[in-house]
OpenMM code with the backbone's topology and positions (N, CA, C; nanometers):
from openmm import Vec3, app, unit

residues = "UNK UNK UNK UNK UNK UNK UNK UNK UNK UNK UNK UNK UNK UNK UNK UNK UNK UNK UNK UNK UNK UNK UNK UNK UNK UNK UNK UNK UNK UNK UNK UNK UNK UNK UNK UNK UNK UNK UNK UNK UNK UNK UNK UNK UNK UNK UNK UNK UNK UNK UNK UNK UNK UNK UNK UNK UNK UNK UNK UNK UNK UNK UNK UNK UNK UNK UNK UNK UNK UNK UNK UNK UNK UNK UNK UNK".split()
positions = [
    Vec3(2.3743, 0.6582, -5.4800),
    Vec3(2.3256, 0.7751, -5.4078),
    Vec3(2.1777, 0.7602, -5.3754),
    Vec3(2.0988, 0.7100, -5.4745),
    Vec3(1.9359, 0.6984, -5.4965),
    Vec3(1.9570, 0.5907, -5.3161),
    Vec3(2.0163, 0.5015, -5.3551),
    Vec3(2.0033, 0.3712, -5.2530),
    Vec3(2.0439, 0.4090, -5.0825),
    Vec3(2.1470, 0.5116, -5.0848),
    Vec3(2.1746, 0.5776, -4.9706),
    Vec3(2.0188, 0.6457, -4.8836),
    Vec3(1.9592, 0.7208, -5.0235),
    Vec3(1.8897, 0.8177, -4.9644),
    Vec3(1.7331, 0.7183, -4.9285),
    Vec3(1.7108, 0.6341, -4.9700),
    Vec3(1.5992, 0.5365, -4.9299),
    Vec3(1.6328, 0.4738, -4.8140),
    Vec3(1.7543, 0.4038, -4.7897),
    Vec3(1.8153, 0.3604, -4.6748),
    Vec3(1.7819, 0.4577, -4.5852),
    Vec3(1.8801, 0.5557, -4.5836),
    Vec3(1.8178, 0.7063, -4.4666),
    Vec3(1.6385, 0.7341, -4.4293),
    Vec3(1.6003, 0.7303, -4.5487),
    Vec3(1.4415, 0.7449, -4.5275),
    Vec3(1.4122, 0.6391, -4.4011),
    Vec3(1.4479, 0.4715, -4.4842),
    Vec3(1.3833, 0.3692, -4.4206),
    Vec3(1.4040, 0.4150, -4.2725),
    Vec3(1.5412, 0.3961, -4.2318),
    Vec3(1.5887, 0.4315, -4.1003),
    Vec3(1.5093, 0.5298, -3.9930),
    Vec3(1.5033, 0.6114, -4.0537),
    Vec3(1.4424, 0.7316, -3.9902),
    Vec3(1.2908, 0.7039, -3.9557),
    Vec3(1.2450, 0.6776, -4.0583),
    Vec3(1.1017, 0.6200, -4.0028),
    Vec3(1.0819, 0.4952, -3.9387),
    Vec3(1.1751, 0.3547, -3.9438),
    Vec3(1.2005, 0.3115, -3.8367),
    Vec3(1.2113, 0.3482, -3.7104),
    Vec3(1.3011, 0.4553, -3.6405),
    Vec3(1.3444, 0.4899, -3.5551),
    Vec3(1.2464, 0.6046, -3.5223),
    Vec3(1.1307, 0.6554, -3.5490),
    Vec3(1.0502, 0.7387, -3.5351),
    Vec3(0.9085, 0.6349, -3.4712),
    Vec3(0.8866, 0.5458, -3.5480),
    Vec3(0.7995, 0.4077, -3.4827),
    Vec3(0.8747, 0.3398, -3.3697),
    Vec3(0.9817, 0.3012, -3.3708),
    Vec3(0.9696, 0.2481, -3.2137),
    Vec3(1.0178, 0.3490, -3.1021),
    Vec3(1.0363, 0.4390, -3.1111),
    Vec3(1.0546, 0.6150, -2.9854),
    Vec3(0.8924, 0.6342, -2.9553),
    Vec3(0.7851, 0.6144, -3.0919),
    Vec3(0.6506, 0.6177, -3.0424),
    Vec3(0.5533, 0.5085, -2.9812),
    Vec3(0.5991, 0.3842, -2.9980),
    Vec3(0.5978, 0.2546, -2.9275),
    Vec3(0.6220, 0.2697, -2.8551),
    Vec3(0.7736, 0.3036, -2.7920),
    Vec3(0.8137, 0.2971, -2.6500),
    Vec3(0.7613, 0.3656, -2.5533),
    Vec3(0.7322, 0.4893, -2.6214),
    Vec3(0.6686, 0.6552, -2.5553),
    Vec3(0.5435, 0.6085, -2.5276),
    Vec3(0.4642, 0.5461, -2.6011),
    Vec3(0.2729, 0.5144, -2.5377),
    Vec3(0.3099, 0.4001, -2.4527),
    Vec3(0.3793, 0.3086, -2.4553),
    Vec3(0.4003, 0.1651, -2.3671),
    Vec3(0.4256, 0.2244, -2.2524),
    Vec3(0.5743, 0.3276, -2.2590),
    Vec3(0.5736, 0.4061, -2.0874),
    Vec3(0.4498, 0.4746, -2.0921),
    Vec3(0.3727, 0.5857, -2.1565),
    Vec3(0.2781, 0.6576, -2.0765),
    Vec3(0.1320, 0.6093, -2.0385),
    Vec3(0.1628, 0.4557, -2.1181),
    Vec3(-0.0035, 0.3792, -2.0737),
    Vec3(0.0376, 0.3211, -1.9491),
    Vec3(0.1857, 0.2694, -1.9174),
    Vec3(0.1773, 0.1401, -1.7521),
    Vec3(0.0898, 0.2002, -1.6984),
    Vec3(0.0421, 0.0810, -1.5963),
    Vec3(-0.0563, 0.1098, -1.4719),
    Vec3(-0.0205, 0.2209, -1.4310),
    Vec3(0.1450, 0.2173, -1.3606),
    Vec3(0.2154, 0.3187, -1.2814),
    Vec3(0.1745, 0.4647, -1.3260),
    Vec3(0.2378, 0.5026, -1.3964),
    Vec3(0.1925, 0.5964, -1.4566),
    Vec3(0.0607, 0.6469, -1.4972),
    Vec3(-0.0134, 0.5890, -1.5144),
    Vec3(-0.1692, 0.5518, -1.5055),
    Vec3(-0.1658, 0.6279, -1.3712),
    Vec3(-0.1814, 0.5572, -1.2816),
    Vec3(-0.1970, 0.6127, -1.1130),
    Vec3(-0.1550, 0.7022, -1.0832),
    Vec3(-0.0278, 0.7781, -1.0859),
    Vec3(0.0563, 0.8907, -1.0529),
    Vec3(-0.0527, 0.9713, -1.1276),
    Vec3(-0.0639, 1.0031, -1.2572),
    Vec3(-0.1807, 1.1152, -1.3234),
    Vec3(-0.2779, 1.0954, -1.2779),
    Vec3(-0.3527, 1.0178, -1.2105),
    Vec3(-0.4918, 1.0087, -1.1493),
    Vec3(-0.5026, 1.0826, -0.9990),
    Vec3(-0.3547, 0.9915, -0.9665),
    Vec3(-0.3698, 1.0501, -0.8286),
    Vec3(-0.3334, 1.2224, -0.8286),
    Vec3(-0.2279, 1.2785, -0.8893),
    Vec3(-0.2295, 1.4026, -0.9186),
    Vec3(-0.3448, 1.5267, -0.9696),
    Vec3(-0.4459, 1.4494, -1.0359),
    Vec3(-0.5539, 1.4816, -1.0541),
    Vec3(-0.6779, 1.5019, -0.9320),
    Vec3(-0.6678, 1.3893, -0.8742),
    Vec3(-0.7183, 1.3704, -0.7574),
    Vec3(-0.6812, 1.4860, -0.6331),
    Vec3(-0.5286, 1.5162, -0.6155),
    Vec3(-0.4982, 1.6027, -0.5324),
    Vec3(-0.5008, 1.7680, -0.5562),
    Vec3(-0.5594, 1.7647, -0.7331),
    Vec3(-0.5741, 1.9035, -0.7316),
    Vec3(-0.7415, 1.9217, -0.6900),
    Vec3(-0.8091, 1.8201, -0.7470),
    Vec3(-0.9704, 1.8012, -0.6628),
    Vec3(-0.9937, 1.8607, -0.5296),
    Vec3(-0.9172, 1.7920, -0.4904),
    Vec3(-0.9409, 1.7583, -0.3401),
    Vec3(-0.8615, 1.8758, -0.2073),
    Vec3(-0.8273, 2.0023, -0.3322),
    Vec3(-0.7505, 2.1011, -0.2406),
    Vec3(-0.8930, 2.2022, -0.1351),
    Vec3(-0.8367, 2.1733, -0.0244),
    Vec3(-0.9433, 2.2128, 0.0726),
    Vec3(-0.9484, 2.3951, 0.1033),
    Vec3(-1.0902, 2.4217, 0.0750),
    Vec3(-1.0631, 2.6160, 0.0684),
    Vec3(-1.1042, 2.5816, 0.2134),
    Vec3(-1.1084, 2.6996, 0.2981),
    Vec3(-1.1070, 2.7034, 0.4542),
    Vec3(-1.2797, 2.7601, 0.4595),
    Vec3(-1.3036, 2.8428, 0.3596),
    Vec3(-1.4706, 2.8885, 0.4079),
    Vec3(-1.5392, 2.8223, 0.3236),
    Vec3(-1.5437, 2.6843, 0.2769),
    Vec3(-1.6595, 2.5825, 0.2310),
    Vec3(-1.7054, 2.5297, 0.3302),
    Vec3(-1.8679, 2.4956, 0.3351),
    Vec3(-1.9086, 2.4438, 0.4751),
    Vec3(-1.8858, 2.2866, 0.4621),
    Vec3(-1.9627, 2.2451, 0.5288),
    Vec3(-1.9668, 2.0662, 0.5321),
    Vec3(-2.0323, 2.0148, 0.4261),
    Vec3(-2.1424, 2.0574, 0.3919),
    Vec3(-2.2049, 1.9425, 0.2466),
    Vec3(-2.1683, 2.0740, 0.1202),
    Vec3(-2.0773, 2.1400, 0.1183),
    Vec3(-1.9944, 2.1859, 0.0068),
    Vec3(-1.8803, 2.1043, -0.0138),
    Vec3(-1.8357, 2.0594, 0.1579),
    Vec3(-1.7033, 2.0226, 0.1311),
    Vec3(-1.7155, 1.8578, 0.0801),
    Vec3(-1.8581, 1.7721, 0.1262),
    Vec3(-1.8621, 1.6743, 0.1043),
    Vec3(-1.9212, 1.6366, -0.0357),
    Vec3(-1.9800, 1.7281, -0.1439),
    Vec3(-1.9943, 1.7387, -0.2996),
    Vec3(-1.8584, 1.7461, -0.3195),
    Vec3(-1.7330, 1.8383, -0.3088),
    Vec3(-1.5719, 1.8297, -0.3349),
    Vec3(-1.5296, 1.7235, -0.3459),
    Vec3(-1.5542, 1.6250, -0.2352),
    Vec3(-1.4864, 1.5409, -0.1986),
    Vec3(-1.5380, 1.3779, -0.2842),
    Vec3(-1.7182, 1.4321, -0.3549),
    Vec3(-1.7678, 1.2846, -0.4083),
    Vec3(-1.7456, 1.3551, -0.5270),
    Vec3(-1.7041, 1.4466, -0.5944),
    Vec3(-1.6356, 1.4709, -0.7276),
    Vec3(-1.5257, 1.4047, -0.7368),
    Vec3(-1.4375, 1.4361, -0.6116),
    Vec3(-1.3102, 1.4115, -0.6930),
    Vec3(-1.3414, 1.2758, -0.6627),
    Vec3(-1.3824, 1.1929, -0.6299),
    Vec3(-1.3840, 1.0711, -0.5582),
    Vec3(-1.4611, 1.0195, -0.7179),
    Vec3(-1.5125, 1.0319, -0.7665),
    Vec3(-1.5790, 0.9806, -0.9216),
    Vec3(-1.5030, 1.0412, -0.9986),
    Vec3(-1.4053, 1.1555, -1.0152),
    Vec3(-1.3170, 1.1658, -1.1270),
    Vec3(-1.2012, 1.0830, -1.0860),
    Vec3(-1.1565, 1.0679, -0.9920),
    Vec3(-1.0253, 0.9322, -0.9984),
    Vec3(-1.0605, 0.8203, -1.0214),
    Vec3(-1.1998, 0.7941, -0.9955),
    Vec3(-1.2445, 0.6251, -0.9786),
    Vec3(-1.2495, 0.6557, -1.2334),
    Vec3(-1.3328, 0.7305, -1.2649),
    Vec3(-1.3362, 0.7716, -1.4098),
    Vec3(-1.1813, 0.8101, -1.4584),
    Vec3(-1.1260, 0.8331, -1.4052),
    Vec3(-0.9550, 0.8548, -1.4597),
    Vec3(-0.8484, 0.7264, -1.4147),
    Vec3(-0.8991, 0.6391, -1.3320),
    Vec3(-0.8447, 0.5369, -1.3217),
    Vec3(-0.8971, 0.3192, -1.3841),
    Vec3(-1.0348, 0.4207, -1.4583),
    Vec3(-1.0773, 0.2797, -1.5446),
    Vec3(-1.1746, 0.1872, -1.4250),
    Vec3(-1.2300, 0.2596, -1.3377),
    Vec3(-1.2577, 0.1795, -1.2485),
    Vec3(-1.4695, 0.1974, -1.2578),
    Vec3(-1.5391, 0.0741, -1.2943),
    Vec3(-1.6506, 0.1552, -1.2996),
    Vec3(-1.7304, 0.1486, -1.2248),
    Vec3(-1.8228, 0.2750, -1.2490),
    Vec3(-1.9073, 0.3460, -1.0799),
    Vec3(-1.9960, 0.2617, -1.0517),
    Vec3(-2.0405, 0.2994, -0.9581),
    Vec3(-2.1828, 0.2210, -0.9437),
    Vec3(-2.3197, 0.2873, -0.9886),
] * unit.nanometer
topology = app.Topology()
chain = topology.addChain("A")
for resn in residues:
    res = topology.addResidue(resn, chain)
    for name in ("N", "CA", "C"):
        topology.addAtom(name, app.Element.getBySymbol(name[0]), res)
């Protein structure tokens, strides 16, 4: 019974380490990487209608340095 219930333990925490292996390996790819950047990027970059021109062009070099900073890429 003792040997059952260590077995079960082992298992379980086996199977709890590689679901969290697998889970950071998918949520680090590049791919995925990009899709959250770029999604990030498109909430930046939502255009209000009464911002003027150098309001709209600070909008536009924010989001433009938070994707380049959310995608590992460095500034100048």
């Amino acid at each position: 019974m003792n040997n059952f219930r260590i077995a079960k333990i082992i298992i379980v925490f086996l199977s709890l380490s590689y679901l969290s292996v697998s889970f950071l390996r998918n949520y680090n790819s590049p791919e995925n990487i990009e899709k959250r950047c770029i999604l990030k990027f498109e909430n930046d970059f939502k255009n209000n209608l009464g911002t003027s021109h150098k309001e709209w062009n600070q909008i536009l070099d924010l989001a433009d340095n938070n994707y380049l900073k959310c995608m590992g890429i460095p500034q100048y």
